[in-house]
Phi, psi and omega in degrees: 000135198276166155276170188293195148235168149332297176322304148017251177293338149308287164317285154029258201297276183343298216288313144290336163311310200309309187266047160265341174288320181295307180325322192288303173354283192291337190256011157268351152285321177309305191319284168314342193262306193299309165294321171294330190279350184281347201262002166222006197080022209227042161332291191288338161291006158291335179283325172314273170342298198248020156312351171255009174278311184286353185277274189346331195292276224292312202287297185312307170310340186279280176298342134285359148267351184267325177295327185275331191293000000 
């Protein structure tokens, strides 16, 4: 197993910074989304709808850190 480089612990750092902007994204889409739906009865499927955003953040990091080594 190599040690990390600089390079690294940068990709990384880039690779959360990016989906910490989608998350921000995404909890100004919940609100609204989570109130029309709630407004038909179908609250807890906002969380549904948008769970795979949240997935994303490890899966991207992986494999894109895996592409640079």
């Amino acid at each position: 197993m190599k040690k990390w480089s600089t390079k690294d612990i940068i990709i990384i750092a880039l690779i959360g910074f990016l989906f910490g902007g989608i998350f921000l994204a995404t909890s100004l889409v919940y609100v609204p989304l989570k109130a029309a739906l709630g407004a038909v009865g179908y609250a807890p499927f906002a969380n549904s709808i948008l769970f795979g955003l949240w997935v994303m953040a490890g899966t991207g990091c992986c494999s894109s850190y895996s592409k640079t080594r």
